[in-house]
mmCIF file of the N, C-alpha and C atoms, coordinates in Angstrom:
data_MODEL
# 
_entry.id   MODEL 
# 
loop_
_atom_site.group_PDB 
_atom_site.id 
_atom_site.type_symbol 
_atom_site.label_atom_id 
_atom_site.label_alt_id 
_atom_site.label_comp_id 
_atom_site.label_asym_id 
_atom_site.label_entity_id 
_atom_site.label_seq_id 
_atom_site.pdbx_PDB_ins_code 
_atom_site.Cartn_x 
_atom_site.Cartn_y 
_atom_site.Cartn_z 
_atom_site.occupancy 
_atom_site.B_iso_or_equiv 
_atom_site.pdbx_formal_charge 
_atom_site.auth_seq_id 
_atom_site.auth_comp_id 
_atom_site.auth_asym_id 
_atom_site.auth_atom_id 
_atom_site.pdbx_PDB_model_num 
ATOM 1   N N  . UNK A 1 1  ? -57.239 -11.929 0.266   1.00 0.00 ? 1  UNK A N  1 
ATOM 2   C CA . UNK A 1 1  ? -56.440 -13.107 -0.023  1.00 0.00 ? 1  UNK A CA 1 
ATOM 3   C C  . UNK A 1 1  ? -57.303 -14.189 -0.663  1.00 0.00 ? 1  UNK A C  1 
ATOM 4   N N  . UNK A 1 2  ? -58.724 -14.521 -0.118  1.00 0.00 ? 2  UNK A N  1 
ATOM 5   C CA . UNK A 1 2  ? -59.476 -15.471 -0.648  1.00 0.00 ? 2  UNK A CA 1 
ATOM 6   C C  . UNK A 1 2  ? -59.675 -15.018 -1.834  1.00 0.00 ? 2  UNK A C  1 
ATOM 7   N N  . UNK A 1 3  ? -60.387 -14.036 -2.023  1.00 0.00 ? 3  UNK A N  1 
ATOM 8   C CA . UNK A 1 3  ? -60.708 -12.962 -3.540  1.00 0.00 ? 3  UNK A CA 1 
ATOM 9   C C  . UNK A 1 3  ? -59.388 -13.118 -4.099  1.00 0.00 ? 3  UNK A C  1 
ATOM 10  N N  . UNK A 1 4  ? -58.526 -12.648 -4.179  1.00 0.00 ? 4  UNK A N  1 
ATOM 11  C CA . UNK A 1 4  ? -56.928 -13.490 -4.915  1.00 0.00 ? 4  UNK A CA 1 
ATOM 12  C C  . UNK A 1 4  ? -57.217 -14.838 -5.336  1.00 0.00 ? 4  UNK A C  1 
ATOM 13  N N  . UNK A 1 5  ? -57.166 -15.387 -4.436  1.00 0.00 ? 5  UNK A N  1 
ATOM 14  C CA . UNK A 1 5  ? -56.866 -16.987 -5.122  1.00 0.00 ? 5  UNK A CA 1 
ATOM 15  C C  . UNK A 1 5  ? -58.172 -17.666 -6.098  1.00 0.00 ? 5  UNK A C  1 
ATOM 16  N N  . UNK A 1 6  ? -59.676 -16.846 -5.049  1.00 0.00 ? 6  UNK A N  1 
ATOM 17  C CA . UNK A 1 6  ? -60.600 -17.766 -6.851  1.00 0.00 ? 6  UNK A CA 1 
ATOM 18  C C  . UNK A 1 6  ? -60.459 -16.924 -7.917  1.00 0.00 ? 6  UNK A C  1 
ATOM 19  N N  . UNK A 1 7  ? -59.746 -15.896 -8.042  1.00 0.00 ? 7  UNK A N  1 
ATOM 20  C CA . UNK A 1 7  ? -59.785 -15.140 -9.323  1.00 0.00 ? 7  UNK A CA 1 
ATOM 21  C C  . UNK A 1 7  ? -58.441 -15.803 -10.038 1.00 0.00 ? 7  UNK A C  1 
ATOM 22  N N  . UNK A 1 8  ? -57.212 -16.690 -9.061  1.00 0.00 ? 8  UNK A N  1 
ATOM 23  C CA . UNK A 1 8  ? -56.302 -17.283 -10.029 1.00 0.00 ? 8  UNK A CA 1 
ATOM 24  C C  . UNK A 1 8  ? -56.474 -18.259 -9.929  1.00 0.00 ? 8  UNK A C  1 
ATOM 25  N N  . UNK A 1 9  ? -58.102 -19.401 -9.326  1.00 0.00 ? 9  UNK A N  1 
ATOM 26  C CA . UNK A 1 9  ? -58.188 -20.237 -9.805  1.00 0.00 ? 9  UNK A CA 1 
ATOM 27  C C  . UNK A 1 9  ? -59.122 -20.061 -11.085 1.00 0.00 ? 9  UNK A C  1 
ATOM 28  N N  . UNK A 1 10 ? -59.830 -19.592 -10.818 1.00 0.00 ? 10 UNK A N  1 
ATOM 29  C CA . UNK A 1 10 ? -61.112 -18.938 -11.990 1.00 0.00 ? 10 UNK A CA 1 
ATOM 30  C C  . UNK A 1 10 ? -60.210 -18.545 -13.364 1.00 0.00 ? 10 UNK A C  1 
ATOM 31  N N  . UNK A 1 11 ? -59.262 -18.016 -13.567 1.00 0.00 ? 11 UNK A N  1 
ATOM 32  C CA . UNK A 1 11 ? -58.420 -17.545 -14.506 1.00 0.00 ? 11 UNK A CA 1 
ATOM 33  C C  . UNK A 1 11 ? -57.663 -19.095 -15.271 1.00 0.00 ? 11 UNK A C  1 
ATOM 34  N N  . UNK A 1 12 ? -57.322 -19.673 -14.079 1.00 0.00 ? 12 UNK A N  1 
ATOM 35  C CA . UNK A 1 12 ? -56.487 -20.801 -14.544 1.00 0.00 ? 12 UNK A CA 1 
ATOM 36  C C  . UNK A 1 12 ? -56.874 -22.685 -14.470 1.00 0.00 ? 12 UNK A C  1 
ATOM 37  N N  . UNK A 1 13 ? -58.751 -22.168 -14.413 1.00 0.00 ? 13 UNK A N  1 
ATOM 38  C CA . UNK A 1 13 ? -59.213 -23.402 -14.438 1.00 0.00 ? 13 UNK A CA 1 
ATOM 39  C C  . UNK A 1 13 ? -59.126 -24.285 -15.362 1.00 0.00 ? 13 UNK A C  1 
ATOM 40  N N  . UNK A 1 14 ? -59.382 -23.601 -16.616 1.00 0.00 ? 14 UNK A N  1 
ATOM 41  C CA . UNK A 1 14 ? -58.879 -24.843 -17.675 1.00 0.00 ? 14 UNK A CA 1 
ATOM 42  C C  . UNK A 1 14 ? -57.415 -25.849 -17.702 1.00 0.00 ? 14 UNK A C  1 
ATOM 43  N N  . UNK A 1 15 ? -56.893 -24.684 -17.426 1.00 0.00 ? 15 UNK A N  1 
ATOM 44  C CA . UNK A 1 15 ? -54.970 -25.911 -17.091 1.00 0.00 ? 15 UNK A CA 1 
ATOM 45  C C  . UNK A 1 15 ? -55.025 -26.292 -16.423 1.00 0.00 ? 15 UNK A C  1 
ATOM 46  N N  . UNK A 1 16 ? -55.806 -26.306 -15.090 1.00 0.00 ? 16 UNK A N  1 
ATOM 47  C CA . UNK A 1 16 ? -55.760 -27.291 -14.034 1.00 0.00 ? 16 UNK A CA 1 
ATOM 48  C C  . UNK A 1 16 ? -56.629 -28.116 -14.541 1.00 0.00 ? 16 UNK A C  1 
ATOM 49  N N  . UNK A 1 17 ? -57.470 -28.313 -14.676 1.00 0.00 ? 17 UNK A N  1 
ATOM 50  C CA . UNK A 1 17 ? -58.768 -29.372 -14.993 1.00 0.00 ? 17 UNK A CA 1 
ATOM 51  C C  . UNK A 1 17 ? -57.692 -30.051 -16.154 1.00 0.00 ? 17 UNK A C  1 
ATOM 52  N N  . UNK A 1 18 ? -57.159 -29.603 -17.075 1.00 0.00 ? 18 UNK A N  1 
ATOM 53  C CA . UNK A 1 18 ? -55.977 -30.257 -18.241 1.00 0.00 ? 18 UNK A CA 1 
ATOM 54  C C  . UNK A 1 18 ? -54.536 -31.357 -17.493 1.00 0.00 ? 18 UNK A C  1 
ATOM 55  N N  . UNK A 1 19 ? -54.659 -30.266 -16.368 1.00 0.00 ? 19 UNK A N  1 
ATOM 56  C CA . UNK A 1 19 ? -53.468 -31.190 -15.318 1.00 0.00 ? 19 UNK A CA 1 
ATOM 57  C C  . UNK A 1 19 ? -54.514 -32.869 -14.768 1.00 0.00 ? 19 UNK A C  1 
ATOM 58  N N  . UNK A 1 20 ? -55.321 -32.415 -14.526 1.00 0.00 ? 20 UNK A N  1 
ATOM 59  C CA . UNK A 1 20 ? -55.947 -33.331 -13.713 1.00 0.00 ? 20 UNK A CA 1 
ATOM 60  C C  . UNK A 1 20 ? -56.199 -34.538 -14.528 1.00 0.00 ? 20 UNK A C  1 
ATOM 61  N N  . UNK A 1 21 ? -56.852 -33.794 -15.725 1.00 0.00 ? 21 UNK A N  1 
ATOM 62  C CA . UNK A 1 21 ? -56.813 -35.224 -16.569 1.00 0.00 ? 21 UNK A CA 1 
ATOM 63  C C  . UNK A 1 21 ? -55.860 -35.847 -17.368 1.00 0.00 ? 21 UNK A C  1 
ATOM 64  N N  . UNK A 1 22 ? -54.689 -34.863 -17.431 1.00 0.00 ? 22 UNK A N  1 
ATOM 65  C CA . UNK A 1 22 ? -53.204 -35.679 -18.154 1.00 0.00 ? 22 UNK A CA 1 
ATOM 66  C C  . UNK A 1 22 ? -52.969 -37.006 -16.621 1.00 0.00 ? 22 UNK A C  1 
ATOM 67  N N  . UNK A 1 23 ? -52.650 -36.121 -15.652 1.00 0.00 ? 23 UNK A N  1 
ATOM 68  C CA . UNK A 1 23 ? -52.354 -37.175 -14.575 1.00 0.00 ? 23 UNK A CA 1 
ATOM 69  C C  . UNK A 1 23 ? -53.432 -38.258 -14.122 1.00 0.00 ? 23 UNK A C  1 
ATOM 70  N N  . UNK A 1 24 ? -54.516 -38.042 -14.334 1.00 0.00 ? 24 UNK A N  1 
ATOM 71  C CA . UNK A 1 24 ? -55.471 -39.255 -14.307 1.00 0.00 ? 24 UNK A CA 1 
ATOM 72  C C  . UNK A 1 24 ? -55.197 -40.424 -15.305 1.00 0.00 ? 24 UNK A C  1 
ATOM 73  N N  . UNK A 1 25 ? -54.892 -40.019 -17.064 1.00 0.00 ? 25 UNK A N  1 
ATOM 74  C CA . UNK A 1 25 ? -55.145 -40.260 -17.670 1.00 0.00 ? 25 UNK A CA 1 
ATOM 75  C C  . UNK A 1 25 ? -53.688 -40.935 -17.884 1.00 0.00 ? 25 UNK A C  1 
ATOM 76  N N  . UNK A 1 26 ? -53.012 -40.764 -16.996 1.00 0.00 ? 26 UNK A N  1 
ATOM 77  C CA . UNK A 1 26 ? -51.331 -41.684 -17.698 1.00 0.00 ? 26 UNK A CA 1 
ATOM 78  C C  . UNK A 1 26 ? -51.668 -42.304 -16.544 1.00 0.00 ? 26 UNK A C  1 
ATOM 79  N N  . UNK A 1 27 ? -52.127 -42.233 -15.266 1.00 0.00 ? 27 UNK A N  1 
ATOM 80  C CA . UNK A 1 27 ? -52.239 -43.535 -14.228 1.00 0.00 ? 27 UNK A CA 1 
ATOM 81  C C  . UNK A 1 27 ? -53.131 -44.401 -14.986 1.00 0.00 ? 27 UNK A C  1 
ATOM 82  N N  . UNK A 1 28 ? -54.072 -44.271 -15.283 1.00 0.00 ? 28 UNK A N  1 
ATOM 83  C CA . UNK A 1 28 ? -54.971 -44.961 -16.127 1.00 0.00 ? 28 UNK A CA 1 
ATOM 84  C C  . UNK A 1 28 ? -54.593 -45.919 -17.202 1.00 0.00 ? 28 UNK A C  1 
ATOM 85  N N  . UNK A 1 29 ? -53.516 -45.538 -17.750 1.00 0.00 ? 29 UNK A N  1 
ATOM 86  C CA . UNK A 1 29 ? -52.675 -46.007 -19.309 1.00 0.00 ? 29 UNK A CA 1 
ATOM 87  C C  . UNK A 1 29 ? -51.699 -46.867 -18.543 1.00 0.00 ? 29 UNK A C  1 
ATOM 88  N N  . UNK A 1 30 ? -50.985 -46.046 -17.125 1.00 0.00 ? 30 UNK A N  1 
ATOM 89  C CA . UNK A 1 30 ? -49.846 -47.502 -16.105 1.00 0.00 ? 30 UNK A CA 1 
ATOM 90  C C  . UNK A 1 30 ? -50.931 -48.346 -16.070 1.00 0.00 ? 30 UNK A C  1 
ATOM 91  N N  . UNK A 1 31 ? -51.715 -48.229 -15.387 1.00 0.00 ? 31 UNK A N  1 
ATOM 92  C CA . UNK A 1 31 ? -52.629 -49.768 -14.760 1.00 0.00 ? 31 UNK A CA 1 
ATOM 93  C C  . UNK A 1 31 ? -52.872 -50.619 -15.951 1.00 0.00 ? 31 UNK A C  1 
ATOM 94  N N  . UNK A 1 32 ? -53.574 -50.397 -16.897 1.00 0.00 ? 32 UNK A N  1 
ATOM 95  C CA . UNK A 1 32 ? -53.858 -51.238 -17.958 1.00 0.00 ? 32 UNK A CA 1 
ATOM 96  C C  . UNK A 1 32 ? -52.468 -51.459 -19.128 1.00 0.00 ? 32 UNK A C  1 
ATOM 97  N N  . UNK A 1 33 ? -51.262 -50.806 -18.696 1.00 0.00 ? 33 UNK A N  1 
ATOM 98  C CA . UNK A 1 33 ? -50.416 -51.246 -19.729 1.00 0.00 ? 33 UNK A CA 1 
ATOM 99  C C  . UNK A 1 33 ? -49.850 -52.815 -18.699 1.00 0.00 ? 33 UNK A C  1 
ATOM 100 N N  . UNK A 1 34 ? -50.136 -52.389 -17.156 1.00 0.00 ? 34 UNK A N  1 
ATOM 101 C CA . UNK A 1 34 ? -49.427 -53.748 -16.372 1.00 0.00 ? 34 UNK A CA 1 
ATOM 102 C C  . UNK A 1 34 ? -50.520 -54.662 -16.514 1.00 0.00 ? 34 UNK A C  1 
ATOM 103 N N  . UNK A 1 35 ? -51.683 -54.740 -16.402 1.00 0.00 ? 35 UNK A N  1 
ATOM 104 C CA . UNK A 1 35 ? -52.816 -55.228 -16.558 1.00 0.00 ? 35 UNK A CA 1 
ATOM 105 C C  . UNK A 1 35 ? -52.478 -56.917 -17.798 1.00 0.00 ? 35 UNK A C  1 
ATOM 106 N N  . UNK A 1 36 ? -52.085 -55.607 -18.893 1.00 0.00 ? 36 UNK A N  1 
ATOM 107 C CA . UNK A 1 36 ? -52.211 -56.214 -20.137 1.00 0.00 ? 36 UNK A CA 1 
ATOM 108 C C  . UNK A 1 36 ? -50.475 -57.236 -19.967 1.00 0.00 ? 36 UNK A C  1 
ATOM 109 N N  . UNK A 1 37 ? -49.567 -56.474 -19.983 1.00 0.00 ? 37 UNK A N  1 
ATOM 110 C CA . UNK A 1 37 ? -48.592 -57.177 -19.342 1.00 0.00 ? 37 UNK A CA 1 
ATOM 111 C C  . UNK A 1 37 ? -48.508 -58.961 -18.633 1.00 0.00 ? 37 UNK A C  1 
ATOM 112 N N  . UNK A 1 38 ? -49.409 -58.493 -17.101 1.00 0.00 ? 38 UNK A N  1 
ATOM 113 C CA . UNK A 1 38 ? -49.709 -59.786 -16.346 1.00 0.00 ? 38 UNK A CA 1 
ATOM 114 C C  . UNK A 1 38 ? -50.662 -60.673 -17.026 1.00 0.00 ? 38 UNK A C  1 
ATOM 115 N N  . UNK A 1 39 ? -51.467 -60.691 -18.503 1.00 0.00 ? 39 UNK A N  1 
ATOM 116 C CA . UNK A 1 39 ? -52.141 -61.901 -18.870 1.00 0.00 ? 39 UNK A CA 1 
ATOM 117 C C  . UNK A 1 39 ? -51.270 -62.237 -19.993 1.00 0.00 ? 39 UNK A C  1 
ATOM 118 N N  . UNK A 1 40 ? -50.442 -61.601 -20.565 1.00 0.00 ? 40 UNK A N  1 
ATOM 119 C CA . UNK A 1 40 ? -49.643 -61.636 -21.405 1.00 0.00 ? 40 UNK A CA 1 
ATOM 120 C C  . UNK A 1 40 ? -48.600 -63.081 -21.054 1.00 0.00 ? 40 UNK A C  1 
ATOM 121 N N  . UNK A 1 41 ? -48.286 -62.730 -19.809 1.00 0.00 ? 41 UNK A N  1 
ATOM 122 C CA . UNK A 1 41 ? -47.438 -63.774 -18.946 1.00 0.00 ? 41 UNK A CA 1 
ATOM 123 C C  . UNK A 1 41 ? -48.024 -64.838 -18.638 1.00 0.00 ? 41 UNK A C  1 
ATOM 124 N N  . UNK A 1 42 ? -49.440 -64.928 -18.104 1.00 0.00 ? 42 UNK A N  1 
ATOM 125 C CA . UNK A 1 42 ? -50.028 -66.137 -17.879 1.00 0.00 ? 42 UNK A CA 1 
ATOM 126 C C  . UNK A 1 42 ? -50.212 -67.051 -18.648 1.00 0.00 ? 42 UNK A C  1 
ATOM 127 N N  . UNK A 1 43 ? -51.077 -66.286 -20.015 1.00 0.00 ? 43 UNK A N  1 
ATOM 128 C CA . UNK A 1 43 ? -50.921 -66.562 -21.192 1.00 0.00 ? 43 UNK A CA 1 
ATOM 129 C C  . UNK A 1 43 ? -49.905 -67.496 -21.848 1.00 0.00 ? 43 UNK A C  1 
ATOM 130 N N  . UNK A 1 44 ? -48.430 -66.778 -21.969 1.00 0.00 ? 44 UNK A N  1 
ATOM 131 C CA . UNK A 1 44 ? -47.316 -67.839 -22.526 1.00 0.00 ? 44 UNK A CA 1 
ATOM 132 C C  . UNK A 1 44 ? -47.292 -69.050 -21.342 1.00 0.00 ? 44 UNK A C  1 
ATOM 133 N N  . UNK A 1 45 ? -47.178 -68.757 -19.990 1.00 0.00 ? 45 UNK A N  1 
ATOM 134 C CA . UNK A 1 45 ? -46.922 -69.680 -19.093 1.00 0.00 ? 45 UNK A CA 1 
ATOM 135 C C  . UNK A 1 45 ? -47.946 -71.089 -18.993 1.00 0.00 ? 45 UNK A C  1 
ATOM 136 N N  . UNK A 1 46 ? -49.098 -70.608 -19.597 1.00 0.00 ? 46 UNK A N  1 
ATOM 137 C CA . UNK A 1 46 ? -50.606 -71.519 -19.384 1.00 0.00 ? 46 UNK A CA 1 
ATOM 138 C C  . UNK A 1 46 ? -49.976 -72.675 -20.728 1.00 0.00 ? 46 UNK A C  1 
ATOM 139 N N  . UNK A 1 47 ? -49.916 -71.624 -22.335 1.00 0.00 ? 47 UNK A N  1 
ATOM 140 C CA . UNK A 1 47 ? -49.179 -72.002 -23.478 1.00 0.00 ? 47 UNK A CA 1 
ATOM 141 C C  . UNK A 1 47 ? -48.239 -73.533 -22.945 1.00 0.00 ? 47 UNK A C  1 
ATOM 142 N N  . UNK A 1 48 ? -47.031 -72.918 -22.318 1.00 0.00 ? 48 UNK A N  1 
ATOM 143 C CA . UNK A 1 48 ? -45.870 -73.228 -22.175 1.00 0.00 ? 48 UNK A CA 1 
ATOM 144 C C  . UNK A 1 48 ? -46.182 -74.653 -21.315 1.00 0.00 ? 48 UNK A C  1 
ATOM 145 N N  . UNK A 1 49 ? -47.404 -74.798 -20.182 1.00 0.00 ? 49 UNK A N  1 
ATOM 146 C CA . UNK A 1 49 ? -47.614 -75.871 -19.367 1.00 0.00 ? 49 UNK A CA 1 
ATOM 147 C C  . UNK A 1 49 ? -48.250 -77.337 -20.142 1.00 0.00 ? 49 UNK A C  1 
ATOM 148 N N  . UNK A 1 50 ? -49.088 -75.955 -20.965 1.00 0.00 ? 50 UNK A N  1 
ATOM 149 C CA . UNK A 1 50 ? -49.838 -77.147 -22.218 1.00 0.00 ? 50 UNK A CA 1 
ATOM 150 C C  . UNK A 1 50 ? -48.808 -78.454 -23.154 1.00 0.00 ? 50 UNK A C  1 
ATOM 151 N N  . UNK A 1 51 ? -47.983 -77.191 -23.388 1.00 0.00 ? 51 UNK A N  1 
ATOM 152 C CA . UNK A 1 51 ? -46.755 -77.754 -24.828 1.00 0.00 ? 51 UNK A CA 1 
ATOM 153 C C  . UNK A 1 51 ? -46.289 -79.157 -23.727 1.00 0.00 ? 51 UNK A C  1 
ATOM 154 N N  . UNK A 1 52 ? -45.744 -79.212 -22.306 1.00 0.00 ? 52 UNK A N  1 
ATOM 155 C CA . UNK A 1 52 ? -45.442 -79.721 -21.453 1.00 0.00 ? 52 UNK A CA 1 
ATOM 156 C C  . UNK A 1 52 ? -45.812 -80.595 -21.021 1.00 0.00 ? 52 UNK A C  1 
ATOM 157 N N  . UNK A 1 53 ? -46.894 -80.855 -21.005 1.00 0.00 ? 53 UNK A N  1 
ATOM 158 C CA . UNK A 1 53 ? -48.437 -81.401 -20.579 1.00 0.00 ? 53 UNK A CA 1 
ATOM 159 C C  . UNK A 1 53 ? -48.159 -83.002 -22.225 1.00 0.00 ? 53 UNK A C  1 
ATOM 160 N N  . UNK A 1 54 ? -47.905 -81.667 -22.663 1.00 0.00 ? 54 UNK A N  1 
ATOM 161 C CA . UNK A 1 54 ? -48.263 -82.820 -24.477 1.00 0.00 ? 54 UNK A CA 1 
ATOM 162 C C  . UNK A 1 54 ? -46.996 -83.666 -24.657 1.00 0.00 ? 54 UNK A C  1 
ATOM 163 N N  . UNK A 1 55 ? -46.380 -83.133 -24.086 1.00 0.00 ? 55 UNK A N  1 
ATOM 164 C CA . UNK A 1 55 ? -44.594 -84.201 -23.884 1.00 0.00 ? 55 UNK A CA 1 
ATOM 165 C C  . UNK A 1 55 ? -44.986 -85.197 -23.385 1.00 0.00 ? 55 UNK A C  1 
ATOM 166 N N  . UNK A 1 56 ? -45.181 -84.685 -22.139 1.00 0.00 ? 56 UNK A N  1 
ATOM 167 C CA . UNK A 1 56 ? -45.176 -85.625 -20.671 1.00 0.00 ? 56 UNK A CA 1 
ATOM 168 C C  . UNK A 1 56 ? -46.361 -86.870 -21.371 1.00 0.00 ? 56 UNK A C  1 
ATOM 169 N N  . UNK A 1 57 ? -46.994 -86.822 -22.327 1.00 0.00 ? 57 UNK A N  1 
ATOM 170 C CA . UNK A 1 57 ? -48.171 -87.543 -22.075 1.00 0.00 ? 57 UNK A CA 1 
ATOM 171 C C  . UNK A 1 57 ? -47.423 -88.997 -23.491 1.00 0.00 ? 57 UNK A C  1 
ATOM 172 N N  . UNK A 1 58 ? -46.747 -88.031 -24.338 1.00 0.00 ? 58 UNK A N  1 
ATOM 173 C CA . UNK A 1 58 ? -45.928 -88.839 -25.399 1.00 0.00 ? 58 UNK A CA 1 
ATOM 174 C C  . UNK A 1 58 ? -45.224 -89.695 -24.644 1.00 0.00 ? 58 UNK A C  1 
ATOM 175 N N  . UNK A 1 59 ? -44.850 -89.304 -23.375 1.00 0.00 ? 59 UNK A N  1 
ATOM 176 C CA . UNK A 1 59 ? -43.576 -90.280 -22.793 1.00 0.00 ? 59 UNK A CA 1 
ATOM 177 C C  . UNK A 1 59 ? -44.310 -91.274 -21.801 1.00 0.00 ? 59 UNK A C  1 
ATOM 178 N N  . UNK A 1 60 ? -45.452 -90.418 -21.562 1.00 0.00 ? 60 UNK A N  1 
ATOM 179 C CA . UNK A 1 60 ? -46.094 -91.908 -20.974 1.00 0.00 ? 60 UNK A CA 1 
ATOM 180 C C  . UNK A 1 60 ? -46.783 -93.117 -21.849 1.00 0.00 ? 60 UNK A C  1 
ATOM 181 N N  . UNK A 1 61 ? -47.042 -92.202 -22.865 1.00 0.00 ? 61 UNK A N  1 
ATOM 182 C CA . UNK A 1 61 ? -47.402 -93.411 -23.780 1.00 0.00 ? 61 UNK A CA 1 
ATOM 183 C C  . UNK A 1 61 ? -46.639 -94.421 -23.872 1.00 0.00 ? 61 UNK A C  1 
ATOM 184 N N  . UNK A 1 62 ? -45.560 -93.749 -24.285 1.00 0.00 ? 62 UNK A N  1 
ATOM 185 C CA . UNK A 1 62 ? -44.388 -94.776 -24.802 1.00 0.00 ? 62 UNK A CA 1 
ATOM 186 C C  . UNK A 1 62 ? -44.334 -95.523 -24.035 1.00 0.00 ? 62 UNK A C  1 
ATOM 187 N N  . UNK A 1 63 ? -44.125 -95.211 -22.412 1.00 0.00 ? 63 UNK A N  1 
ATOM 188 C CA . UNK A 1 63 ? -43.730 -96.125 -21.939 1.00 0.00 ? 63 UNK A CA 1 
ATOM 189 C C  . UNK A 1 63 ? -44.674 -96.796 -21.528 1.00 0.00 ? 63 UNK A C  1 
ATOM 190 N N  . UNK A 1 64 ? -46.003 -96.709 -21.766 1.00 0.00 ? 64 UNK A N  1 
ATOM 191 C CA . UNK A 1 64 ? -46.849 -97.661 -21.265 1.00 0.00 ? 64 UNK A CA 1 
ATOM 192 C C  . UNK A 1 64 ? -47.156 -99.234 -22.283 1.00 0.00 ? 64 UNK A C  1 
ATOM 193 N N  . UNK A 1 65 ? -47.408 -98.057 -23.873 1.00 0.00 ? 65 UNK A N  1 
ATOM 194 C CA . UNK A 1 65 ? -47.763 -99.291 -24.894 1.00 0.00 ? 65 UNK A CA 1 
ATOM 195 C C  . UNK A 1 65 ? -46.485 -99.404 -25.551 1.00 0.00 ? 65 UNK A C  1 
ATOM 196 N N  . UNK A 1 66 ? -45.437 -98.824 -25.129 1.00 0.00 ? 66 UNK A N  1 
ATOM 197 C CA . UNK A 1 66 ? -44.400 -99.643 -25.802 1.00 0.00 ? 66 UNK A CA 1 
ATOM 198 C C  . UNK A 1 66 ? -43.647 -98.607 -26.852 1.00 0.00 ? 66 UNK A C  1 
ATOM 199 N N  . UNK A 1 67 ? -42.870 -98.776 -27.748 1.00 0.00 ? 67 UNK A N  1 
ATOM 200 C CA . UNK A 1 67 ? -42.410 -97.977 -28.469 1.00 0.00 ? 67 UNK A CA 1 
ATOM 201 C C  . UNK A 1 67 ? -42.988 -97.789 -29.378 1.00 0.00 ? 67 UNK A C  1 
ATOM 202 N N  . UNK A 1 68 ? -43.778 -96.561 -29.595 1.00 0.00 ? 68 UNK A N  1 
ATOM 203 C CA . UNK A 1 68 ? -44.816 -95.916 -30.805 1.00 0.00 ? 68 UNK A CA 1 
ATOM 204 C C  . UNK A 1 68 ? -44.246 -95.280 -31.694 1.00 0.00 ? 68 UNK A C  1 
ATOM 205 N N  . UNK A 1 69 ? -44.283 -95.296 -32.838 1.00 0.00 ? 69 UNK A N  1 
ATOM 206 C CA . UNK A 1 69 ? -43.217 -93.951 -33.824 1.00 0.00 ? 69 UNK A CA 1 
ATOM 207 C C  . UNK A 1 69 ? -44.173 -92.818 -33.563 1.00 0.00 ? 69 UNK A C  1 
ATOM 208 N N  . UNK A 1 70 ? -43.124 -91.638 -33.579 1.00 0.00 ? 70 UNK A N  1 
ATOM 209 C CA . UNK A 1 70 ? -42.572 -90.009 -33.244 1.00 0.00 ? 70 UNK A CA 1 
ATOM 210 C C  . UNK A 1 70 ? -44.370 -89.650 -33.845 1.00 0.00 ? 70 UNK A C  1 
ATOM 211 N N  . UNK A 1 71 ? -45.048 -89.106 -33.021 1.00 0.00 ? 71 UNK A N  1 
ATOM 212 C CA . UNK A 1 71 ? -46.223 -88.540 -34.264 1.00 0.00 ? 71 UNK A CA 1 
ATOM 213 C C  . UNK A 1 71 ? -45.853 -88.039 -35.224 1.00 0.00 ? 71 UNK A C  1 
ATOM 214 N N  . UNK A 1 72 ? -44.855 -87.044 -34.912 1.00 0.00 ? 72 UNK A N  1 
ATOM 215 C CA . UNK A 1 72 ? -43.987 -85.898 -35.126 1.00 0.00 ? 72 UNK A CA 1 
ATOM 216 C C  . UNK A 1 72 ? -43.551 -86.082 -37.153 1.00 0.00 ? 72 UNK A C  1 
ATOM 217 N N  . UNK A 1 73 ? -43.535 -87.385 -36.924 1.00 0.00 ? 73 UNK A N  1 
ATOM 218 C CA . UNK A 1 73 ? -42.499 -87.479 -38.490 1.00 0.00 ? 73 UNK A CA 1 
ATOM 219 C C  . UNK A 1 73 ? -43.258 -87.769 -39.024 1.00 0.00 ? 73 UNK A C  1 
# 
C-alpha cells in the first residue's frame, strides 16, 4: 500500500507541485489585489479630507477678514 502511493505520488509529482503553486499563487494575487484596493480607499478618502480641509479654511477666511472674492474666478 505504501509502495502504491509513492509510486502515484512519484508519477504525479509535477501536477501536484503545479496544484500547489496555482493555489498559492491566486491566494497571493487575493491578498495584494485587497491590499491594493484598501490604499486605493484611503487614498481618495485622505484626497477627499484635503479638498474639505481647503473649503473649510475659505469659509473661515471669509468670515474672519471679511468678504474676499472667490479665488476661484
Amino acid at each position: 500500500m505504501a509502495d502504491s502511493f509513492r509510486k502515484q505520488l512519484h508519477a504525479n509529482a509535477v501536477a501536484i507541485i503545479s496544484l500547489v503553486i496555482a493555489i498559492s499563487s491566486l491566494g497571493y494575487n487575493t491578498y495584494r489585489n485587497e491590499m491594493s484596493e484598501e490604499n486605493r480607499n484611503i487614498r481618495f478618502a485622505a484626497f477627499t479630507i484635503l479638498r474639505e480641509l481647503g473649503e473649510l479654511q475659505v469659509l473661515v477666511d471669509r468670515s474672519h477678514y471679511g468678504n474676499m472674492p472667490d479665488p476661484t474666478d
